[in-house]
N, C-alpha and C positions, 0 to 999 in steps of 0.2 A: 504494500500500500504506500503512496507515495502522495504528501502535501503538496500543492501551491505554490503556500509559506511555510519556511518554518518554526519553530515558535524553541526559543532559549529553556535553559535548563528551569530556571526559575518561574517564567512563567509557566511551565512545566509542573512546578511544584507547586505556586500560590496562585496561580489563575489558566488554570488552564482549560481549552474551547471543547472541550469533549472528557467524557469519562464514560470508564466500565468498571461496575460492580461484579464481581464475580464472586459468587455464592449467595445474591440478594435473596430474599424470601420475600413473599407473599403473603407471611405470616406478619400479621402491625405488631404483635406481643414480642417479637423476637428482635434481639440485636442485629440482626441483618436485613431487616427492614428498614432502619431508618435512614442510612445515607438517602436514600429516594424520597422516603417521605419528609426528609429536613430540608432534601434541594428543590422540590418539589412547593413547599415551605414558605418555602425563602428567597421563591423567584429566579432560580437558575436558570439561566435562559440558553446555557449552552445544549451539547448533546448528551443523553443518559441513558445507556444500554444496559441493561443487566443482564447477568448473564448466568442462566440454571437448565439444566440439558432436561431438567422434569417439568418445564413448566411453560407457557407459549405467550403467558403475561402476569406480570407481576402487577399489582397496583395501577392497574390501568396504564399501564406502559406496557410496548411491546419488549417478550423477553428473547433471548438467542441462545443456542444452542452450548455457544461456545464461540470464544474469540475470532475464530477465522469463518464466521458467519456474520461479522459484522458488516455493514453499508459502506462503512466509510474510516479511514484511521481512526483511534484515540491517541490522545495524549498523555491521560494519568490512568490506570487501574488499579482498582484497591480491591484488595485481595480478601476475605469472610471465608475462605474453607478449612479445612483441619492442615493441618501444617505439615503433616507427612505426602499431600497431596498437592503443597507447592512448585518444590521443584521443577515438576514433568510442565508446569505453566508457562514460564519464563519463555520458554523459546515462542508460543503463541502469543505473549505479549509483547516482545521483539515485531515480529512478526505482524501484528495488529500495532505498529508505529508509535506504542508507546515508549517515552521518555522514563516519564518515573512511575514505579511501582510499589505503592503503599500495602504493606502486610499487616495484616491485623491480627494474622494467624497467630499462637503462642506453640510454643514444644519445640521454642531453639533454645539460643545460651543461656535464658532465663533458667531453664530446666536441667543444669547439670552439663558432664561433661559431653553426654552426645547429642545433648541437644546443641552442643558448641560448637561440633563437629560435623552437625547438617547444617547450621546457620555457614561455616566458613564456606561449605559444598556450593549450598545456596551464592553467597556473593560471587563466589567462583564464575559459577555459571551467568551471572546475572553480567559479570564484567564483561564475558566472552559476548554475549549479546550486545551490548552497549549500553545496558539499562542500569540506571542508579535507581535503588533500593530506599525507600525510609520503614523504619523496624528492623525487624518484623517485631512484632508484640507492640505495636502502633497503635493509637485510637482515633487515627487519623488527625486532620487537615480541615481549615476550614477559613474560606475567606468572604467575611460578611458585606463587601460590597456586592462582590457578583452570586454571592447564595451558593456558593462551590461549596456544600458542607460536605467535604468527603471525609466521616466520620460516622462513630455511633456514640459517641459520647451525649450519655442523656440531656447536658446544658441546654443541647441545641433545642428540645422539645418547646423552651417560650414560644411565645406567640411572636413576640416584638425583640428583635435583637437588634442591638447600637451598634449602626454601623461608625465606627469612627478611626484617630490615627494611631491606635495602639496596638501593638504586635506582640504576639507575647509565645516563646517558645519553650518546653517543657520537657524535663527528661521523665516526667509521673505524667502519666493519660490521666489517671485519676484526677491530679490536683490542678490537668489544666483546666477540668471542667469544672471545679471548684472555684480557682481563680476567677473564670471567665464570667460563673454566676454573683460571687462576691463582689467584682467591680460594676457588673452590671445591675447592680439592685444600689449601685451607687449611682448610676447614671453616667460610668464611664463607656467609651463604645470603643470599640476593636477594629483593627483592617483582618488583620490574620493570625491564627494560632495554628503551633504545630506540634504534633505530638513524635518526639521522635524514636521513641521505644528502646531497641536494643543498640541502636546507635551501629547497626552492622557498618555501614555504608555512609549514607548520610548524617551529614555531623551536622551538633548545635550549631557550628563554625559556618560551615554550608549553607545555612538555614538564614543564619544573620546576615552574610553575604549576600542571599536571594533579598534577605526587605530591606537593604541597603537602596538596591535599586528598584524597591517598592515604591510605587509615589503615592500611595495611600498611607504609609507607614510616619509617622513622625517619631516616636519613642518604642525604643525594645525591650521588654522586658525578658528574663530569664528564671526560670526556677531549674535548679541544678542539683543532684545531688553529687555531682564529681566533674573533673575535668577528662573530656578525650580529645585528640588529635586537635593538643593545644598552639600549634605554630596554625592551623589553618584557621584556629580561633580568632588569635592573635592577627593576623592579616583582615579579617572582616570587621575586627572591632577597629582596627585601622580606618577603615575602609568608611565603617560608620563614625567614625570621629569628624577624618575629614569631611564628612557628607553633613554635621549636624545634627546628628542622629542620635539622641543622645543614648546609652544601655544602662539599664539598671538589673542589679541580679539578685536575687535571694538562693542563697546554698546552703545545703544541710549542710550537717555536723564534720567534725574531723574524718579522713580518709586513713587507714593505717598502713595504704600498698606503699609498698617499699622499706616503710622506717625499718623493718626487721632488720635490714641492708644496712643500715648507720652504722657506723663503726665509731663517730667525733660525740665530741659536744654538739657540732653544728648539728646533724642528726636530731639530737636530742631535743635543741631550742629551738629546730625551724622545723617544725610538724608540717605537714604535707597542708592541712590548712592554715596556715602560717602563709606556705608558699604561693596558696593560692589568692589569700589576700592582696600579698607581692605582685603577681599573674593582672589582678583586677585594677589594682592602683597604676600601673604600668600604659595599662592601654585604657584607663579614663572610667572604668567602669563601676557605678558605685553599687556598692555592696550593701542590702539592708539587714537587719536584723529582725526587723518585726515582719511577720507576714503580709498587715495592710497596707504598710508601707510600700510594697513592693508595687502598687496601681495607685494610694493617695499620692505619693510623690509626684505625680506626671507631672500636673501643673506646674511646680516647681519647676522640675528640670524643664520641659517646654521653653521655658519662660526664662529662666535663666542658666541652663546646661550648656548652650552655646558660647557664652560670656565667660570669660575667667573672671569667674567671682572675687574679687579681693578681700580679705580678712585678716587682723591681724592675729596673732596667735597668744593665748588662746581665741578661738572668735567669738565677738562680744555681742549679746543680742539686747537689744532695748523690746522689752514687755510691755506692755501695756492691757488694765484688763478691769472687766465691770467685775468680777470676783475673784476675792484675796485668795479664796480657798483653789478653787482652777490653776488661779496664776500658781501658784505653791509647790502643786503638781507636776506643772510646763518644768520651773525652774530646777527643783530636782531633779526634773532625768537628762533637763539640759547640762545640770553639774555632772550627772554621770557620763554622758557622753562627751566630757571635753569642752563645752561651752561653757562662756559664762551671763548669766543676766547682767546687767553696764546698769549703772545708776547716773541720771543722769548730770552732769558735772552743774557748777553753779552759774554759771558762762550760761548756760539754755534753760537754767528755771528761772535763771531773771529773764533770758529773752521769752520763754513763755507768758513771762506776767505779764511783760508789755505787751503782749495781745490777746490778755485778758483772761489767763488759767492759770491757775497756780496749779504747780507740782513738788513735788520733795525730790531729795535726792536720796530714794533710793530706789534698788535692784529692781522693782516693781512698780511702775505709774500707776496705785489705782485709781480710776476715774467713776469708779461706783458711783451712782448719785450726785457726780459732782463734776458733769459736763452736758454739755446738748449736743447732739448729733452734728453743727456745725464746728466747736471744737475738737469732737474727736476726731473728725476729717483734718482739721484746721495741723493737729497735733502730728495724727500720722503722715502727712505731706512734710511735716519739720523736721521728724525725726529720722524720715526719708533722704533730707538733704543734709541730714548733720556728719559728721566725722568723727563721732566717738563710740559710733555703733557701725556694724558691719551687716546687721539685718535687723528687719524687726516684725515682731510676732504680736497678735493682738488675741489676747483671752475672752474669749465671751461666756459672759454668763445665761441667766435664765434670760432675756430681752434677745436671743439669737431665736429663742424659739417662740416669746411674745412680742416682740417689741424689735422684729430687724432693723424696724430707722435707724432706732440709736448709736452700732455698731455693727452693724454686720452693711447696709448700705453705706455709710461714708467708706466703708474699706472700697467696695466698687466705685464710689465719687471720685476716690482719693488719686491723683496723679499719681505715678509711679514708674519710675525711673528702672530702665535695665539691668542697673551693676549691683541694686542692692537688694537682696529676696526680700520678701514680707508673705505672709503668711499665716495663721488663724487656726485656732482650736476653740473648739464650740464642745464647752463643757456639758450640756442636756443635749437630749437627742433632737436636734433639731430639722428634720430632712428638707423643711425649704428654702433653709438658709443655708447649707451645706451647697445644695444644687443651684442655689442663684451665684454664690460664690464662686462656684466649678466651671458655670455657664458663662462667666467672667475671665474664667483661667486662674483664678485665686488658689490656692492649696491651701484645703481647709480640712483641720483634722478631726478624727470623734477620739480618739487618746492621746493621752500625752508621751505615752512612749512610743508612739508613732510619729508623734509629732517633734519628738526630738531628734528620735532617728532619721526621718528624712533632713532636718537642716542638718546633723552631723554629716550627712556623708555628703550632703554637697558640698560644704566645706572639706572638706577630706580629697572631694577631687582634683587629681593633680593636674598641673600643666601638663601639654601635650610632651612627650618623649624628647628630649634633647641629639642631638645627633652624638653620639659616640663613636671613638675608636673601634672599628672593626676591622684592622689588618690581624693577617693570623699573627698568631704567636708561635716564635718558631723555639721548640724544645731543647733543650742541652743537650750533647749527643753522647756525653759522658751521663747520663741518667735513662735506668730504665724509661720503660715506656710503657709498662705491665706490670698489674700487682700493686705490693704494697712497700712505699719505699720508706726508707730509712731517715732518720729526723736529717741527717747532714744530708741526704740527696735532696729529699723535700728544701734541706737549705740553698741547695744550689739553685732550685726550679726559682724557689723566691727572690735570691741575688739578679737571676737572670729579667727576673720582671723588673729590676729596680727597685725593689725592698730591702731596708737594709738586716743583716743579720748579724747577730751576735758572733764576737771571731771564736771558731773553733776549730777541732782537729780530732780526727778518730787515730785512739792508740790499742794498744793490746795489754791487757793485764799484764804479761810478764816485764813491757817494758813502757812504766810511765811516763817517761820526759815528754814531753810535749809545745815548749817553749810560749804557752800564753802564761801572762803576770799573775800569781797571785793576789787574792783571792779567786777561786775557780770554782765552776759547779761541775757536777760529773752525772756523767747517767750514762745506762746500759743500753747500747744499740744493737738492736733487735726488730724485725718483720714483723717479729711476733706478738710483739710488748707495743701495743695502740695506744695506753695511758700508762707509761712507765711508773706515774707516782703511785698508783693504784699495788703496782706490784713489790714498792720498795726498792725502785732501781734509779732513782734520783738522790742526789747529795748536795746542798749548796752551800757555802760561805766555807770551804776547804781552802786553809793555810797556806800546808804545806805538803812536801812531796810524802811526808810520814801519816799528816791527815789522809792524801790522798789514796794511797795504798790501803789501809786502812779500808776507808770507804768504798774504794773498788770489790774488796775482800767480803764486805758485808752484803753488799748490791747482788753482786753472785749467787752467794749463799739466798736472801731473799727471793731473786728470779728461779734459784732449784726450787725454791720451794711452792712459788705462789704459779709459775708456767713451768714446770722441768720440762716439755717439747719444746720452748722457746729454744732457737738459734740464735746464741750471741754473737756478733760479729766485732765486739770491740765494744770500746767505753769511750763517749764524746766528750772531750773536756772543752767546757765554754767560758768564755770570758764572764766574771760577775756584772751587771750591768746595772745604771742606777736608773728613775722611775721617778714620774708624779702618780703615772695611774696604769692600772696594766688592764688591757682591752681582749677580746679576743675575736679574731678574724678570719671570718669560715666561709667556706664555699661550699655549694653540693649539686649535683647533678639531681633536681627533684625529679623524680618519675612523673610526675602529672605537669608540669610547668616546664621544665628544663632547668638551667643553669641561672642558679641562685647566690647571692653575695651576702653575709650575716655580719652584719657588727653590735657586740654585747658589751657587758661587764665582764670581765675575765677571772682568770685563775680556776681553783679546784670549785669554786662554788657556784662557776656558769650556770650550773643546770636546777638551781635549788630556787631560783629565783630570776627566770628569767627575764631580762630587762635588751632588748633586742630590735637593732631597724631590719629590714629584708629586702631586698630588690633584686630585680631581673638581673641576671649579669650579661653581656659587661656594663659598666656606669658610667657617668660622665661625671663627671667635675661636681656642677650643683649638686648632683642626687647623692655623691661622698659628703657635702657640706649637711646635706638635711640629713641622710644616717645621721652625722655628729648629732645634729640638735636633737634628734626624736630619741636617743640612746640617753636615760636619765642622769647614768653615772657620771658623764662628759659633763655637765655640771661643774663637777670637781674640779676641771682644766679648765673652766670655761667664765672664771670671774667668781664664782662662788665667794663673798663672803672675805675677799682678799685674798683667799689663795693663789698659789703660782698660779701661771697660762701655760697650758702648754703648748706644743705645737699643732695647731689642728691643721693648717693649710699640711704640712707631711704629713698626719693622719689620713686627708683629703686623699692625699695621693697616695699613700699606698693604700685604700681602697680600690681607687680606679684602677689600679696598678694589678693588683692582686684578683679582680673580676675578671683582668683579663684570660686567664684560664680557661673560660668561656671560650677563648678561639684561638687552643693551641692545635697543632698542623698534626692530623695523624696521631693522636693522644688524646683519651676518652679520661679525665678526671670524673673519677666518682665523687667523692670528696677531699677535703684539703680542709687545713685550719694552723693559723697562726696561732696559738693560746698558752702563755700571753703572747700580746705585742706590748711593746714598754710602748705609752707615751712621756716625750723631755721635752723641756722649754726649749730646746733646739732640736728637732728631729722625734724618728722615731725607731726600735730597734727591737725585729723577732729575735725572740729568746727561746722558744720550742715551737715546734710544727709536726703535722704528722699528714701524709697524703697517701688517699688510696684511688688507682688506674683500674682502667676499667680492663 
């Protein structure tokens, strides 16, 4: 069968002119009757074949035998039969000109190891055809401008579904039909939702890439409970950056693939969702925590997700609110998420009186009872244009649901400027102020930890990606290139990036001299030994050559005991080194993200209280400077109180330095970690390291 035209992958996926059911019923009680009766619905104007070898019409549609019984090509079929009777399919959907192939079916990887082992048969087959797959174990597709509901997902049963700009992709069929009715009984409205099941084929990646070049699409949403085939992620959240597009994602909980694998601290402190945080901050995407958050934000980013927000840190929110007890609530969970409520200074309560309100200066404006609907316009237009707040947020009490004059219409009256959010929690249930709000583009919340949560992570949103250093990194030829290397080879990888290292020398028990200055630290070099202090094969502030001995003696005797298969290959004697604050400097190859850069608190008690920045490696220059600041203990170098300075521009740089790992030539770094690095008021300088090759 041969188009005309022909029609891209994407529209393929979210709009596409024809479809076939295959396995539809005629039964209305059963799940495989509703893609028809939803497209049906909902005004689908394209073509819609079903397709059951028992039956001559379905629901008043004509039905066909089987795909090569069809009139005319399709372009999407969605699949409703048992799963063991897929396979033999594919080559007649080939064949009948379809592009993409939606499986609904279940009894693949969901189910065990052979259910993994027909799903991989499956894509097999499906690539040799030329068809991309979404699922299988899919609850399909559905695009509410054109009534394309290729799904069974019950949501779609309303009568009235909102078509509108919001897009929302989902690795749970379940929750996206939750989602979809949740927002909608808010009056938010959809272009398309996608359910992408087992993720054989088609990625979330893919998906966002297709409503990138959606033009009914303005914001994407994500519910995710993990990451896959995150660099094709990575290029569409690109893709929607530049585009305007803004992504918001909600993801479960911690993922535990890989950590088994950690052999560092970094391992330890950079948990896989750790990395994925890393992953979302990276390419712009803000991350909620509360579930309603994940569709009340739109407005918000709409509105302002384009704009680099500017804020100072922490970011300061000027409240305002008809009830002490509401406001109370905002600002608590705003102190828990890193905001502060701004009181306002005395510079703007005298300029307030001169136009006739008085305010106090504190955290909370309230205007309970004691303004008219003209000054609370009056107010929120000033507070709009002042400089000592970075957003601002207006509390409604019970008059949002009796009395919207007062405060809930001066907020739509009120001018409002681009750079600065404003925003609204309506403490009673109020639903016609909430939707006159909405109808406005305002972002108005019904909780307060929603309501915090979406201004944190706008503010949380980084600048776009700075361009980095990516020339490869080319390896020392004197260092493995596999496995697990030895703290002085690790020394050498680090010299080579231009890190500086403590001076040392690997000697042999029987013969100490080694010629650095006393004082000296000593320790057992060994493959074996990942945390040498762990084992008691560390020594430090050694004298002399009689301490020294001594201490070799002991070290030994400790390694027989706590690893006897340990392979000694010698004892590293290292220059003692001085310190304002010792840091520790990790990299890891994450399984779900890729290559990761860690900078913490250092020593033996990294892991007992982790205090940690994270980023994409490699880094550029500023995102080494914000590690410093977002890292609490940097404090201490950083003006505390009259303490020393230390050096953070060389701190800066050997982060950036030390990321570059990310792109050495032919060499797969699993992990790596400086711990400590000394920071000095001049410089900085690794004291131990330990890296493992892939």
């Amino acid at each position: 069968m041969n188009r005309e035209t022909d029609i891209s992958f994407g529209q393929a996926l979210l709009a596409p002119r024809s479809i076939a059911l295959v396995g539809a019923s005629g039964d209305v009680r059963k799940n495989t009757a509703r893609p028809l009766r939803f497209m049906r619905k909902h005004g689908y104007t394209g073509q819609i074949y079903p397709i059951n070898a028992a039956r001559n019409e379905i629901l008043g549609e004509r039905a066909y035998a089987a795909l090569d019984a069809l009139p005319e090509p399709v372009d999407h079929v969605f699949v409703m039969i048992p799963g063991d009777q897929v396979l033999p399919l594919l080559a007649p959907c080939a064949a009948a000109g379809a592009r993409v192939v939606t499986i609904y079916s279940d009894g693949f990887a969901e189910a065990g190891p052979e259910g993994q082992a027909r799903q991989d048969g499956l894509i097999e087959q499906a690539r040799r055809h030329g068809l991309r797959v979404l699922g299988p174990n899919s609850i399909g597709s559905a695009n509410l401008h054109t009534g394309g509901i290729i799904s069974v997902n019950a949501a779609f049963e309303a009568d009235d579904l909102v078509a509108g700009d919001i897009s929302l992709v989902s690795q749970s069929g379940s929750m996206m039909g939750s989602l979809l009715s949740r927002a909608a009984a808010r009056g938010f409205g959809f272009a398309s939702s996608v359910s992408v099941g087992n993720e054989s084929d088609i990625s979330v990646g893919e998906v966002v890439d297709a409503l990138v070049d959606d033009p009914h699409t303005r914001v994407i949403l994500l519910f995710l409970e993990t990451l896959r085939k995150a660099p094709v992620l990575a290029a569409a959240l690109r893709r929607a950056r530049a585009a305007g597009k803004p992504v918001v994602a909600y993801k479960l909980g911690r993922s535990e693939q890989g950590d088994a694998l950690a052999q560092s601290h970094t391992g330890a402190m950079a948990g896989n969702d750790a990395a994925v945080d890393a992953f979302f901050r990276a390419h712009g995407v803000m991350r909620v925590q509360c579930l309603e958050t994940l569709f009340e934000i739109v407005p918000l980013v709409s509105r302002y997700g384009d704009a680099q927000v500017r804020a100072s840190q922490p970011p300061r929110v000027a409240v305002i609110t008809t009830t002490g007890g509401g406001a109370a609530t905002v600002v608590d969970n705003l102190g828990m998420r890193g905001l502060v409520a701004a009181a306002p200074p005395a510079a703007f309560v005298a300029h307030m009186a001169g136009r006739g309100l008085r305010i106090r200066e504190t955290p909370v404006i309230d205007l309970t009872l004691a303004a008219s609907s003209a000054q609370y316009k009056d107010l929120l237009e000033q507070l709009l244009l002042a400089d000592w707040c970075d957003a601002v947020l207006s509390v409604i009490g019970s008059s949002a649901q009796f009395h919207p004059d007062l405060a809930v219409n001066p907020l739509v009256q009120a001018h409002k400027p681009d750079d600065k959010p404003v925003a609204a929690f309506l403490a009673p249930e109020a639903p016609a102020s909430l939707a006159l709000l909405r109808q406005h583009g305002i972002a108005a919340f019904r909780t307060p930890e929603a309501c915090a949560d979406a201004l944190a992570v706008l503010f949380q949103r980084s600048p776009a990606t700075a361009v980095v250093d990516d020339r490869p990194y080319d390896w020392p030829d004197a260092v493995p290139r596999h496995g697990v290397l030895t703290e002085h080879e690790a020394g050498e990888v680090f010299e080579s990036l231009g890190i500086p290292v403590a001076p040392c020398v690997v000697i042999q028990p029987r013969d100490p001299s080694h010629g650095i200055a006393y004082p000296v630290v000593a320790k057992v070099s060994s493959r074996d030994l990942m945390h040498k202090t762990d084992a008691g094969a560390v020594r430090v502030g050694i004298q002399d050559a009689t301490q020294l001995h001594a201490a070799i003696s002991a070290m030994l005797d400790n390694v027989r005991q706590h690893a006897p298969q340990a392979r000694v290959e010698g004892i590293l004697v290292q220059a003692m080194e001085d310190k304002l604050l010792e840091l520790i400097l990790g990299y890891r190859n994450d399984p779900l993200v890729g290559p990761i850069v860690v900078l913490g608190a250092g020593g033996i008690a990294a892991e007992l209280s982790p205090d940690v920045a994270i980023r994409l490696a490699p880094v550029d220059l500023d995102s080494a400077h914000a590690m410093i600041e977002a890292v609490r203990a940097t404090r201490l170098i950083r003006g505390f109180r009259g303490l020393p300075r230390g050096d953070c521009d060389a701190l800066a740089s050997a982060i950036v330095a030390f990321s570059r790992l990310a792109l050495a030539r032919d060499v797969q770094v699993a992990e790596a970690e400086i711990n400590p690095l000394f920071v000095r008021a001049r410089g900085v300088v690794a004291v131990d390291g330990l890296m493992r090759l892939a």
